[in-house]
Biopython code that builds the backbone (N, CA, C, O; Angstrom):
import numpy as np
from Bio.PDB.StructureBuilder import StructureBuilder

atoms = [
    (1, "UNK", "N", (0.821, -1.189, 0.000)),
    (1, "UNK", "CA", (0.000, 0.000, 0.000)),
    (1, "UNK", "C", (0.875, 1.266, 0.000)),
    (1, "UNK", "O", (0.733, 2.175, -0.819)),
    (2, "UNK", "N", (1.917, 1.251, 1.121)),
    (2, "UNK", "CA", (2.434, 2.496, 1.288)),
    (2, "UNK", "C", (3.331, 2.652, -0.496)),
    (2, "UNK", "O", (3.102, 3.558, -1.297)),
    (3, "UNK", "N", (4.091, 1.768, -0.657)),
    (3, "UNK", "CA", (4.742, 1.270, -2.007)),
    (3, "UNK", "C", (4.098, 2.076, -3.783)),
    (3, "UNK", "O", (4.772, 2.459, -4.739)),
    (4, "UNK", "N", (2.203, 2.063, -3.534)),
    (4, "UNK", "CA", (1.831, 2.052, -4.113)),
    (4, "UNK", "C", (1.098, 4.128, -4.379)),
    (4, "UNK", "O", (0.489, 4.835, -5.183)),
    (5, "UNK", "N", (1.674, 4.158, -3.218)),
    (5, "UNK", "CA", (0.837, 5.490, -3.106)),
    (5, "UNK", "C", (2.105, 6.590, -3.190)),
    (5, "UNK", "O", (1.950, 7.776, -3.482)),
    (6, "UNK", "N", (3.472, 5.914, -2.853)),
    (6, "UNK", "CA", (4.480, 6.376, -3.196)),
    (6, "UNK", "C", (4.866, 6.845, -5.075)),
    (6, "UNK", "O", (5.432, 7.791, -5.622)),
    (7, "UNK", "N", (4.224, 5.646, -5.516)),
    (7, "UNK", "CA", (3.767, 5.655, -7.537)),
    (7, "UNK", "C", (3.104, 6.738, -7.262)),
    (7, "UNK", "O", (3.868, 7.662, -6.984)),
    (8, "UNK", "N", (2.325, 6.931, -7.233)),
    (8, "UNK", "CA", (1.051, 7.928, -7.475)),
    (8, "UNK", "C", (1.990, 9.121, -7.306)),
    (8, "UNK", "O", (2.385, 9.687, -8.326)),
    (9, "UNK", "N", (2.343, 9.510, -6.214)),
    (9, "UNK", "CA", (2.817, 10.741, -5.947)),
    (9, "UNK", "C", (3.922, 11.188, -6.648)),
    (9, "UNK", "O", (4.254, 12.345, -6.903)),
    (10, "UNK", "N", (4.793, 9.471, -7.110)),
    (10, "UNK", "CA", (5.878, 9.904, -7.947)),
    (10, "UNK", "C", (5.366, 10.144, -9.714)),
    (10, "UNK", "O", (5.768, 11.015, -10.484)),
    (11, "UNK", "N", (4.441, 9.129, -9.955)),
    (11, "UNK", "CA", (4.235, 9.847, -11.451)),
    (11, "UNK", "C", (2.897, 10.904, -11.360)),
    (11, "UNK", "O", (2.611, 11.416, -12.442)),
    (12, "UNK", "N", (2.247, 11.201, -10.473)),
    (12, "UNK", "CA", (1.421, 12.556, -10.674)),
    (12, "UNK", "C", (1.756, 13.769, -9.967)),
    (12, "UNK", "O", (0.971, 14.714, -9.896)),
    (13, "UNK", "N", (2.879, 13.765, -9.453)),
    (13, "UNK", "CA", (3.362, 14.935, -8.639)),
    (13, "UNK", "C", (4.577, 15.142, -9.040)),
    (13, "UNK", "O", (4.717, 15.814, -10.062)),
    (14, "UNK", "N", (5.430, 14.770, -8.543)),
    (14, "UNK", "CA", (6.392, 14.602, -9.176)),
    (14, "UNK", "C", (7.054, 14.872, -10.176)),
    (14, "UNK", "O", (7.397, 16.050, -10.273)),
    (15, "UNK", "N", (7.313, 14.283, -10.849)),
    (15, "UNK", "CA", (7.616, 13.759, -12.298)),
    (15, "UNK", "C", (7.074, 14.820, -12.955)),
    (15, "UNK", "O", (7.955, 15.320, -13.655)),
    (16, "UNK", "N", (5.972, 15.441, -13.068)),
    (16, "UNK", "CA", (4.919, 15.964, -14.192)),
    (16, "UNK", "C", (5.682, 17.753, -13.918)),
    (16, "UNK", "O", (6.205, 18.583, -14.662)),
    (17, "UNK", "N", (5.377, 17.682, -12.509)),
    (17, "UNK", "CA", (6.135, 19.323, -11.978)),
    (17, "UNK", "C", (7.885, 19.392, -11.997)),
    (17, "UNK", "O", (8.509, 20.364, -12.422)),
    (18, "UNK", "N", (8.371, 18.427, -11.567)),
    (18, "UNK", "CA", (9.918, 18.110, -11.152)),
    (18, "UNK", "C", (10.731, 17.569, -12.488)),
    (18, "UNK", "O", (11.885, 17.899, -12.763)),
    (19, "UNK", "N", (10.003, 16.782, -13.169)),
    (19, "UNK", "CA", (10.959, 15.269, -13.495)),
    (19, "UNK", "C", (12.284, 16.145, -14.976)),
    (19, "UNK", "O", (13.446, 15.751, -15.067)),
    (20, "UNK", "N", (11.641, 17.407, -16.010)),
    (20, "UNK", "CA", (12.804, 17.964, -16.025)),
    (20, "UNK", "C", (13.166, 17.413, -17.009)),
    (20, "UNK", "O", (13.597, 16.335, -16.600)),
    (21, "UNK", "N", (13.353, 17.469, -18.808)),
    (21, "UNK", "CA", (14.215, 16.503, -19.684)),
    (21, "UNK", "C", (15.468, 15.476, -18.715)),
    (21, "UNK", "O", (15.988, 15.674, -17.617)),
    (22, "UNK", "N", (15.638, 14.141, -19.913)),
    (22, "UNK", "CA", (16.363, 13.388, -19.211)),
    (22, "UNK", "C", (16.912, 13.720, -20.274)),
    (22, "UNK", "O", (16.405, 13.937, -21.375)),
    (23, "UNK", "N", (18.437, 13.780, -19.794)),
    (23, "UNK", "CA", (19.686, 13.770, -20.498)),
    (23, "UNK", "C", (21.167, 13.105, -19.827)),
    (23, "UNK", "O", (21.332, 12.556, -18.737)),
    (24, "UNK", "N", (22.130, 13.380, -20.902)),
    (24, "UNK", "CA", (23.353, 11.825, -20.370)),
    (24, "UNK", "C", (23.593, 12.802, -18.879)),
    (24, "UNK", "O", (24.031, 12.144, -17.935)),
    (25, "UNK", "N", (23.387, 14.029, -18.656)),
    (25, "UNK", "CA", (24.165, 14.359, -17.711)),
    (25, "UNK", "C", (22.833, 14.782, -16.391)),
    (25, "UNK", "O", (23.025, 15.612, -15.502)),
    (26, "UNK", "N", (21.546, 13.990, -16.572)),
    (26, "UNK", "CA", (20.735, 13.690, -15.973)),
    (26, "UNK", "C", (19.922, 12.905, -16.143)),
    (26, "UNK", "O", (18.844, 13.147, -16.687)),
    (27, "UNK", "N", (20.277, 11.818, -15.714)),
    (27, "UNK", "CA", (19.596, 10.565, -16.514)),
    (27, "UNK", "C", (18.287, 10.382, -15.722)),
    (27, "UNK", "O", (18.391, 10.758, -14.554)),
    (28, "UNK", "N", (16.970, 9.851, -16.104)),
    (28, "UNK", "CA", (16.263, 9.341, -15.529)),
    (28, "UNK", "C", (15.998, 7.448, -15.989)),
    (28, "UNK", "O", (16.465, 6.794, -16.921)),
    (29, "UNK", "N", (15.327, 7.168, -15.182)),
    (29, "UNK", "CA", (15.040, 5.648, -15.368)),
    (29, "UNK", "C", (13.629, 5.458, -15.585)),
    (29, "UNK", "O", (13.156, 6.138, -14.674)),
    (30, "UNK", "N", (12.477, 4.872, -16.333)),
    (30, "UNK", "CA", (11.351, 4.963, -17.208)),
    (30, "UNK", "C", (11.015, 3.801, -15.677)),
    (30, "UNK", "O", (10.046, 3.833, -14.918)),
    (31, "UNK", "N", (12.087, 2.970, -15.657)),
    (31, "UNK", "CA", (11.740, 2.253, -14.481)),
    (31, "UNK", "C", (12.224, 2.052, -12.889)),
    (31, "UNK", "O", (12.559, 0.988, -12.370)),
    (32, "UNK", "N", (12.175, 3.236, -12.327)),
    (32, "UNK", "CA", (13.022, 3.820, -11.177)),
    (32, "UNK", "C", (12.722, 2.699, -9.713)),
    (32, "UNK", "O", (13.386, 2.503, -8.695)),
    (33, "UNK", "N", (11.362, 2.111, -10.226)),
    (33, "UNK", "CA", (10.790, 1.318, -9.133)),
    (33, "UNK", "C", (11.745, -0.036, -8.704)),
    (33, "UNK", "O", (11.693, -0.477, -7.556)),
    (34, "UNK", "N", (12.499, -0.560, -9.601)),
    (34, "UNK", "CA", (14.178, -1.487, -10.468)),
    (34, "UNK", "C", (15.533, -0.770, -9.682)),
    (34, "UNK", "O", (16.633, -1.310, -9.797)),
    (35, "UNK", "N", (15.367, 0.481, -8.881)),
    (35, "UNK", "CA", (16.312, 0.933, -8.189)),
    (35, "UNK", "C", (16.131, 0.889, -7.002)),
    (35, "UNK", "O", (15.326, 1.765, -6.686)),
    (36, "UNK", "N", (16.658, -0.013, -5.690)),
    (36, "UNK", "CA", (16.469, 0.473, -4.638)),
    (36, "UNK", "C", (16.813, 1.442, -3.928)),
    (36, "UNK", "O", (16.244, 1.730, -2.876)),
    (37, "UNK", "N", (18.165, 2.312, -4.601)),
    (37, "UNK", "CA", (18.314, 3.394, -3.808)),
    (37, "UNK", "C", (17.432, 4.363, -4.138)),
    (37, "UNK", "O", (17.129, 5.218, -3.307)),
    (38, "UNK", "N", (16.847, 4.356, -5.531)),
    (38, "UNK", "CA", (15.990, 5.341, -5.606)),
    (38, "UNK", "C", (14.529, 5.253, -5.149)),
    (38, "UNK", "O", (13.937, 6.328, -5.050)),
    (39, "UNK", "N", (13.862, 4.125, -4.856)),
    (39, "UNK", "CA", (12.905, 3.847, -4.017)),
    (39, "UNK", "C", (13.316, 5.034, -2.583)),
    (39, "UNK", "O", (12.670, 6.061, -2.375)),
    (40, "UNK", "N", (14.486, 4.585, -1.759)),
    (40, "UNK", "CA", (14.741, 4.894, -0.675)),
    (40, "UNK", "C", (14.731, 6.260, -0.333)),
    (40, "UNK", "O", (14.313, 6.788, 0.697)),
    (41, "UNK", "N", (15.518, 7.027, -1.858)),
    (41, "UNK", "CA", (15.276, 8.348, -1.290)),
    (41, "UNK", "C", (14.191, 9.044, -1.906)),
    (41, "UNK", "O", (14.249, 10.270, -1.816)),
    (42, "UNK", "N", (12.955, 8.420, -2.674)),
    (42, "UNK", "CA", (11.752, 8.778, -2.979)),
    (42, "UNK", "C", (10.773, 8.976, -1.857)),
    (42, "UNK", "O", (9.905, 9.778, -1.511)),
    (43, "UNK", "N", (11.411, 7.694, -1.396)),
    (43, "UNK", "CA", (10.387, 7.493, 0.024)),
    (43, "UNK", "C", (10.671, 8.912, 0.652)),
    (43, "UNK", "O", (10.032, 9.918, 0.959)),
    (44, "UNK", "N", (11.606, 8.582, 0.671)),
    (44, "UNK", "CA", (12.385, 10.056, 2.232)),
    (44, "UNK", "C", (11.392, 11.135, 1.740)),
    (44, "UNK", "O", (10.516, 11.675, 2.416)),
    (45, "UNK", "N", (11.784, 11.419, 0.028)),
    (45, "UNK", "CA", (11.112, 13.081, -0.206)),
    (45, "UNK", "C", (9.711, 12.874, -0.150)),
    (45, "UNK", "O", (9.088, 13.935, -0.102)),
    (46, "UNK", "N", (8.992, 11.813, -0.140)),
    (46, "UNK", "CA", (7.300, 11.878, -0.657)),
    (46, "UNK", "C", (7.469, 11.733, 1.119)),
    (46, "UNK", "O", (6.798, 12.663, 1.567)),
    (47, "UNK", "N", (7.908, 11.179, 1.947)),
    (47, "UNK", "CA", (7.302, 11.526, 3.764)),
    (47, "UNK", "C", (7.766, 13.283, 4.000)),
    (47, "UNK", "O", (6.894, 14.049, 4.410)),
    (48, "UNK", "N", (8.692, 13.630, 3.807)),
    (48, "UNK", "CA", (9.440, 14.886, 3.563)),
    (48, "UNK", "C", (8.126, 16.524, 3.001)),
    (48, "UNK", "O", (7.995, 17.696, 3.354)),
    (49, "UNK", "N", (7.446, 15.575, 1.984)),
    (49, "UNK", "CA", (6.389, 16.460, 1.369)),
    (49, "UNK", "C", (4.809, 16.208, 2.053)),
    (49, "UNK", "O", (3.813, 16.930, 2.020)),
    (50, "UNK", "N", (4.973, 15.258, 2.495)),
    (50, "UNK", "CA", (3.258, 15.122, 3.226)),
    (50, "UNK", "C", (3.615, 15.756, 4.330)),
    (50, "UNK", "O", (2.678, 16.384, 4.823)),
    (51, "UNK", "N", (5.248, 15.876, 5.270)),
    (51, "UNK", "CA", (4.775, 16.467, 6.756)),
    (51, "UNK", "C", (4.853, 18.357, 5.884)),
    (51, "UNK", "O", (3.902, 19.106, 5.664)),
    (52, "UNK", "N", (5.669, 18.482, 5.723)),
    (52, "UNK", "CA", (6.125, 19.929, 5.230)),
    (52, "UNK", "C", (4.732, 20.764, 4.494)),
    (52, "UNK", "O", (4.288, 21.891, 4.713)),
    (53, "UNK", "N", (4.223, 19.548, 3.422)),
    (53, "UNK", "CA", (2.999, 20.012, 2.599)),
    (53, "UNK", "C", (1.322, 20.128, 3.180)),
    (53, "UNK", "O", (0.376, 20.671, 2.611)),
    (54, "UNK", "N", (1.340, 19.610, 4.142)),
    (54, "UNK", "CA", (-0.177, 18.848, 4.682)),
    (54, "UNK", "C", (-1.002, 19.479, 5.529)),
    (54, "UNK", "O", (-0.330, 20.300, 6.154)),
    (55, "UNK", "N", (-1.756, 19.497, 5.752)),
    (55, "UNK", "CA", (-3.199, 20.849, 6.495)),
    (55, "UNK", "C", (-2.386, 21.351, 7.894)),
    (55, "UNK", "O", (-2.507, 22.438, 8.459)),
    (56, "UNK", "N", (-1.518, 20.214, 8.273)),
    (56, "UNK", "CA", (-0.984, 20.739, 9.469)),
    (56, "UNK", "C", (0.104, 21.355, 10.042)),
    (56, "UNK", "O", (0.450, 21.682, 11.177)),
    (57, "UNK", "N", (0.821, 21.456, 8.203)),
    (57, "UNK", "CA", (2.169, 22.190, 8.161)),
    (57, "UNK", "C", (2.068, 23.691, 8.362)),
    (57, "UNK", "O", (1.023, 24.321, 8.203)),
    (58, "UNK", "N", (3.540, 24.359, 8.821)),
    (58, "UNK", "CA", (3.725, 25.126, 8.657)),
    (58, "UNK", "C", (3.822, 26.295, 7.344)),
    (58, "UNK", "O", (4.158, 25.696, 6.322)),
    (59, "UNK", "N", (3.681, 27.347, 7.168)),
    (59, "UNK", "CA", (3.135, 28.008, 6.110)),
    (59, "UNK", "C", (4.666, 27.978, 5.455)),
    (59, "UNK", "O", (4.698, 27.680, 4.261)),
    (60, "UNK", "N", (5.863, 28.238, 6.067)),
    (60, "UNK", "CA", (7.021, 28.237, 5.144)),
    (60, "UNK", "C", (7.340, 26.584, 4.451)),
    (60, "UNK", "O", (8.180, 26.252, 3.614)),
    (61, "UNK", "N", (6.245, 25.709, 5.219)),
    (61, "UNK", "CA", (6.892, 24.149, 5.009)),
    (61, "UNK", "C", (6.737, 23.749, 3.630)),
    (61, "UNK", "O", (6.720, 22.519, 3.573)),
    (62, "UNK", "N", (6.640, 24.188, 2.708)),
    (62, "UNK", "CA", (6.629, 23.781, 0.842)),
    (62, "UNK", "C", (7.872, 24.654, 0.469)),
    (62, "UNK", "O", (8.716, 24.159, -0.278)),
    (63, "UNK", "N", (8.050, 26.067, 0.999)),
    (63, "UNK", "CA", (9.745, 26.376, 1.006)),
    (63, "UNK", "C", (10.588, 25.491, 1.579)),
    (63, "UNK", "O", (11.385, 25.108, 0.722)),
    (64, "UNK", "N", (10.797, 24.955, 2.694)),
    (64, "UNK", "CA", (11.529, 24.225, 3.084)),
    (64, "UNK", "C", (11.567, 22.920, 2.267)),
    (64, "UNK", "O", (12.655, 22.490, 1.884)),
    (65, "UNK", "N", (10.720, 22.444, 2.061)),
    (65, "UNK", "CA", (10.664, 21.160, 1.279)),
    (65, "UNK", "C", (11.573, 21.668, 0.048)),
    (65, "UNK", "O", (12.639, 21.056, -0.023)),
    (66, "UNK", "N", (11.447, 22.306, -0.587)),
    (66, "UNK", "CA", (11.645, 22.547, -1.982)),
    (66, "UNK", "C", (13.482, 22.732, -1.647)),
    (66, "UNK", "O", (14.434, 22.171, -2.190)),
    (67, "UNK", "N", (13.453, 23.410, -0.910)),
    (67, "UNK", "CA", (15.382, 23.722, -0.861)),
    (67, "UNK", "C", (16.088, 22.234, 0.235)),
    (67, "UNK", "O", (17.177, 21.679, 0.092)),
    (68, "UNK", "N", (15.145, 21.974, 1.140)),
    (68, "UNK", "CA", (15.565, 20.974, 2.137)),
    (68, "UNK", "C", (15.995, 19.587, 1.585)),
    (68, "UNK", "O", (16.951, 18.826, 1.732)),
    (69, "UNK", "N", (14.867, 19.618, 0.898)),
    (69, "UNK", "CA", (15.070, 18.094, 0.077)),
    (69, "UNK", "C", (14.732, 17.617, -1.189)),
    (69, "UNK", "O", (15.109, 16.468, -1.419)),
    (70, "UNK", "N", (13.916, 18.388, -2.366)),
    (70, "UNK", "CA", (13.659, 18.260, -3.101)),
    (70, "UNK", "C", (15.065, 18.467, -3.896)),
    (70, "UNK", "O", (15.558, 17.567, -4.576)),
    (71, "UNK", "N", (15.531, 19.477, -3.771)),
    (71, "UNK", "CA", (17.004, 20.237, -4.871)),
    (71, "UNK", "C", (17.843, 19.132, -4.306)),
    (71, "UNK", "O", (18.744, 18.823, -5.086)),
    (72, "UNK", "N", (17.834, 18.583, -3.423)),
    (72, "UNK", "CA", (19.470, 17.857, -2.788)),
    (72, "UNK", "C", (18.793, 16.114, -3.237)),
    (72, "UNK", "O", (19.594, 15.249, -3.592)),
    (73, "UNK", "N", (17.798, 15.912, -3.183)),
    (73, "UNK", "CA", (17.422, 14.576, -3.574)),
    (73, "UNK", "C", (17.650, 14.193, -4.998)),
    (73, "UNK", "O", (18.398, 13.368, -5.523)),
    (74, "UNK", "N", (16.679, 15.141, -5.517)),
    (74, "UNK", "CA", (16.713, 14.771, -7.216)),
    (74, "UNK", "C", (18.100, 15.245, -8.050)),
    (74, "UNK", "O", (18.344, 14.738, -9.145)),
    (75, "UNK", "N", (19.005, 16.274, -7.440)),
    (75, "UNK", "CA", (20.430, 16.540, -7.796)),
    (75, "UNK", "C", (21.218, 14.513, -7.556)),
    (75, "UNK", "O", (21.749, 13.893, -8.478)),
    (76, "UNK", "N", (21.097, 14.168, -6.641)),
    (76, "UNK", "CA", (21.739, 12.906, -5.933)),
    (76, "UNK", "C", (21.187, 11.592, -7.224)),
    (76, "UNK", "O", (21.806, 10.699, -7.803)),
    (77, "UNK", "N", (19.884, 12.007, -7.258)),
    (77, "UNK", "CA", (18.912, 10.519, -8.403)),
    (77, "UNK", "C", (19.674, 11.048, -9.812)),
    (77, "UNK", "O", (19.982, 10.269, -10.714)),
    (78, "UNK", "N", (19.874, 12.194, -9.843)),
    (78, "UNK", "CA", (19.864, 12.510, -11.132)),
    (78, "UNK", "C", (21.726, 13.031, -11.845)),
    (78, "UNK", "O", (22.180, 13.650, -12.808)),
    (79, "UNK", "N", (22.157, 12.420, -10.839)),
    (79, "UNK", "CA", (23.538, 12.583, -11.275)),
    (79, "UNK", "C", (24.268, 11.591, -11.687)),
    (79, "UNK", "O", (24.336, 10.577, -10.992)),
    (80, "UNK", "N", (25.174, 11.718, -13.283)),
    (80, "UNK", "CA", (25.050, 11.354, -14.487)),
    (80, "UNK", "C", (26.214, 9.676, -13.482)),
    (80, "UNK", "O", (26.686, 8.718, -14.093)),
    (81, "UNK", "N", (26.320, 9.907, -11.986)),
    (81, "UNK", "CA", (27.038, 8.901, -11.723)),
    (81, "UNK", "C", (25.927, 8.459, -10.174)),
    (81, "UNK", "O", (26.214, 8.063, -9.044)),
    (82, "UNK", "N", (24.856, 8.719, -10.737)),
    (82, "UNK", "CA", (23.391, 7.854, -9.776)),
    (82, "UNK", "C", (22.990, 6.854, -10.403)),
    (82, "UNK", "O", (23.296, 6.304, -11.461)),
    (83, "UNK", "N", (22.137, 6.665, -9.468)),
    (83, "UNK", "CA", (21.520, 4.739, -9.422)),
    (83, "UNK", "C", (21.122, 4.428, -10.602)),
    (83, "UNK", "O", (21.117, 3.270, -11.017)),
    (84, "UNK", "N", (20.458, 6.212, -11.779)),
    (84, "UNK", "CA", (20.421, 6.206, -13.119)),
    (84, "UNK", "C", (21.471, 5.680, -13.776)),
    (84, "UNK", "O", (21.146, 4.996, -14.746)),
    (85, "UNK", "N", (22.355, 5.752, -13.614)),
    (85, "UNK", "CA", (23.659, 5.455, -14.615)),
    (85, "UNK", "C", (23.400, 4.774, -15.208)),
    (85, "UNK", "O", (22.434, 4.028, -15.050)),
    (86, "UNK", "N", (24.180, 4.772, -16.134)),
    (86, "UNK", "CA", (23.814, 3.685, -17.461)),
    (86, "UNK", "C", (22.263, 3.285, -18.344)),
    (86, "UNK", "O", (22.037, 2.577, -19.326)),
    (87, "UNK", "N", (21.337, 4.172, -17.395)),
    (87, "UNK", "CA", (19.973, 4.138, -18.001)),
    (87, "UNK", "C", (19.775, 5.285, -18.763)),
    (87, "UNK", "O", (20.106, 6.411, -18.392)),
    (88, "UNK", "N", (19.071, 4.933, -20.161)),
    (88, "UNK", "CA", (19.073, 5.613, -21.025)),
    (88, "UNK", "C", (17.095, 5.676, -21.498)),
    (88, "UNK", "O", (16.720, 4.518, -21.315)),
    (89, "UNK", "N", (15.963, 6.460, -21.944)),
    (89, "UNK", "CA", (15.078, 6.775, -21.854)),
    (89, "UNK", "C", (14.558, 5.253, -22.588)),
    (89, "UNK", "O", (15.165, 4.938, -23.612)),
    (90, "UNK", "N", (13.550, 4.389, -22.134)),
    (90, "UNK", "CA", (13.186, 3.062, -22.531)),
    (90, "UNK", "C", (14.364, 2.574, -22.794)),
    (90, "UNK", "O", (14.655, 2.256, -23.947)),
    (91, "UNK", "N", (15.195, 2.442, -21.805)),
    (91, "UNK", "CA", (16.255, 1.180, -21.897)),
    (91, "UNK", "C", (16.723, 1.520, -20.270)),
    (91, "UNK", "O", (17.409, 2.472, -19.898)),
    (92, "UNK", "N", (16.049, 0.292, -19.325)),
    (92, "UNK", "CA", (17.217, 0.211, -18.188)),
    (92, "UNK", "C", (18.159, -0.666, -17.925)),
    (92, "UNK", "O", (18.158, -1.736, -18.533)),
    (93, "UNK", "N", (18.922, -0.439, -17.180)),
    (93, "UNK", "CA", (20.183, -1.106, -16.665)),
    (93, "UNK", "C", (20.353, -1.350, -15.523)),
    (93, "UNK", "O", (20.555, -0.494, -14.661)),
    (94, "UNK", "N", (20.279, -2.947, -15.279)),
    (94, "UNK", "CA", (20.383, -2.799, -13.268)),
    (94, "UNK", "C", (21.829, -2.783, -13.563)),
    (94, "UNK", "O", (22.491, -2.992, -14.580)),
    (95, "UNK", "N", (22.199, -2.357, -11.917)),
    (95, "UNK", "CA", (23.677, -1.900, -11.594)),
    (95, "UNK", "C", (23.458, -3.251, -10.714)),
    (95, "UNK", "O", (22.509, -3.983, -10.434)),
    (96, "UNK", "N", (24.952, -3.179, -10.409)),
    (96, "UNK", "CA", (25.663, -4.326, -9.542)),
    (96, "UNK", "C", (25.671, -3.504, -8.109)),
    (96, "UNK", "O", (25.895, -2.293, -8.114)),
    (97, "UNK", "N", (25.455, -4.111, -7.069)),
    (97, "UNK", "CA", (25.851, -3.929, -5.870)),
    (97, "UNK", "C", (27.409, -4.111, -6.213)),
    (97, "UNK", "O", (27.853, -4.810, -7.124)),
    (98, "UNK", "N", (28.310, -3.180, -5.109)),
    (98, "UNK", "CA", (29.187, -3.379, -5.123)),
    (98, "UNK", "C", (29.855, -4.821, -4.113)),
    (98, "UNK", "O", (29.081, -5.287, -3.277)),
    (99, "UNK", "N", (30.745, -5.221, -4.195)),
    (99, "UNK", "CA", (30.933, -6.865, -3.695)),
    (99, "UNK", "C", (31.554, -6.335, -1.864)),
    (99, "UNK", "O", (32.257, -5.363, -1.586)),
    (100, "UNK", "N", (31.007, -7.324, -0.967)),
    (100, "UNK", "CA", (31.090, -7.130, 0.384)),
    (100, "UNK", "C", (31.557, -8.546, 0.733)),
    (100, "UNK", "O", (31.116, -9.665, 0.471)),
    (101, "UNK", "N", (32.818, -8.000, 1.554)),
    (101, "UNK", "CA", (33.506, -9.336, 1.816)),
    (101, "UNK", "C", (32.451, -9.878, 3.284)),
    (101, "UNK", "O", (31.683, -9.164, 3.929)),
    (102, "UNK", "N", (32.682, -11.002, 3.439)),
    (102, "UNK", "CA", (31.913, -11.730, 4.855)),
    (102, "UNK", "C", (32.423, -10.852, 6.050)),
    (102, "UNK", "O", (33.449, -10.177, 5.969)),
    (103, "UNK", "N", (31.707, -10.907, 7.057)),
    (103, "UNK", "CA", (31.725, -10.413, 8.060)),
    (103, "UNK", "C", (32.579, -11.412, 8.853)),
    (103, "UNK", "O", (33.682, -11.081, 9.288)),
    (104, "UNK", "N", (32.120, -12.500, 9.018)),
    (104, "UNK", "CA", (32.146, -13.592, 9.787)),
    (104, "UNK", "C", (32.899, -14.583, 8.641)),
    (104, "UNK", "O", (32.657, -14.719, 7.442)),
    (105, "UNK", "N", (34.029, -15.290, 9.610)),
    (105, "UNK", "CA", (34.229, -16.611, 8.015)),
    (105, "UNK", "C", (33.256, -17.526, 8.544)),
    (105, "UNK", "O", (32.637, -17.496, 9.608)),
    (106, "UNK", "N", (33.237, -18.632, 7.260)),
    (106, "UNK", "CA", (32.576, -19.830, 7.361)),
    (106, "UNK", "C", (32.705, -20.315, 8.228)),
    (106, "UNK", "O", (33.641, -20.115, 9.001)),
    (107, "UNK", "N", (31.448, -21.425, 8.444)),
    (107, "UNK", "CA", (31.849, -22.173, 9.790)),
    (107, "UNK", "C", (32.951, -23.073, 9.328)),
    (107, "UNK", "O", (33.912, -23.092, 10.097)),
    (108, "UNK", "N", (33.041, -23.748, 8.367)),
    (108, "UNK", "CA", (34.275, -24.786, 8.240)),
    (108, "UNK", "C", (35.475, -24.023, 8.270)),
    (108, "UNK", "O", (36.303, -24.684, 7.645)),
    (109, "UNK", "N", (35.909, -23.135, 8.614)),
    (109, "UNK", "CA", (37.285, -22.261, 8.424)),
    (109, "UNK", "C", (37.860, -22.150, 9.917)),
    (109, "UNK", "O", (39.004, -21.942, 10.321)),
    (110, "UNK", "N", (36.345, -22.419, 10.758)),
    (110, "UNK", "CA", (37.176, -22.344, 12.408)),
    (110, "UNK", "C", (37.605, -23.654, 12.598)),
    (110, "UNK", "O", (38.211, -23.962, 13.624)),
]
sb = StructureBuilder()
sb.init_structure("model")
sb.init_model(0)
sb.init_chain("A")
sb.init_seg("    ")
for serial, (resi, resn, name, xyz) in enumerate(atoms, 1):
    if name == "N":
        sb.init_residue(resn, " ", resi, " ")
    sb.init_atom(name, np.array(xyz, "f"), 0.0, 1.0, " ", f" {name:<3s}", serial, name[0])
structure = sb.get_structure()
């Protein structure tokens, strides 16, 4: 549910006011939902915009939103070395996690 209402806000709010030509040196992804970091900091800005935006906000709170986290979020999604990378308009590209050695060795190693 929450997942789903996060869509909504990202392709009817969002996107339509924000989203901005995609180009190599701001890439967007057609399928951003395929990124978990960009899920993560979607989430942040769409909770970010309901407290800041909502009957019970403060009157400067859509200024604040807009410089607090909107400019520093979508600068971060949209930089030509973000979770976009390598995605080009109807063509994505998952990225690789980068490789994490074990924490712990195997049990057969003690």
């Amino acid at each position: 549910m929450e997942f789903q209402r996060l869509t909504q806000w990202t392709h009817h709010v969002l996107l339509p006011v924000y989203g901005r030509e995609v180009t190599s040196t701001a890439p967007w992804c057609s399928r951003w939902w395929e990124h978990p970091e960009a899920i993560a900091q979607l989430h942040g800005l769409w909770l970010a915009w309901a407290a800041l935006t909502g009957p019970d906000a403060d009157l400067t709170g859509p200024a604040s939103w807009h410089r607090d986290f909107l400019g520093p979020v979508m600068s971060s999604l949209r930089d030509p070395s973000g979770p976009f990378a390598g995605c080009k308009p109807g063509n994505h590209r998952a990225k690789e996690p980068p490789p994490v050695e074990p924490l712990f060795p195997p049990p057969h190693a003690v």
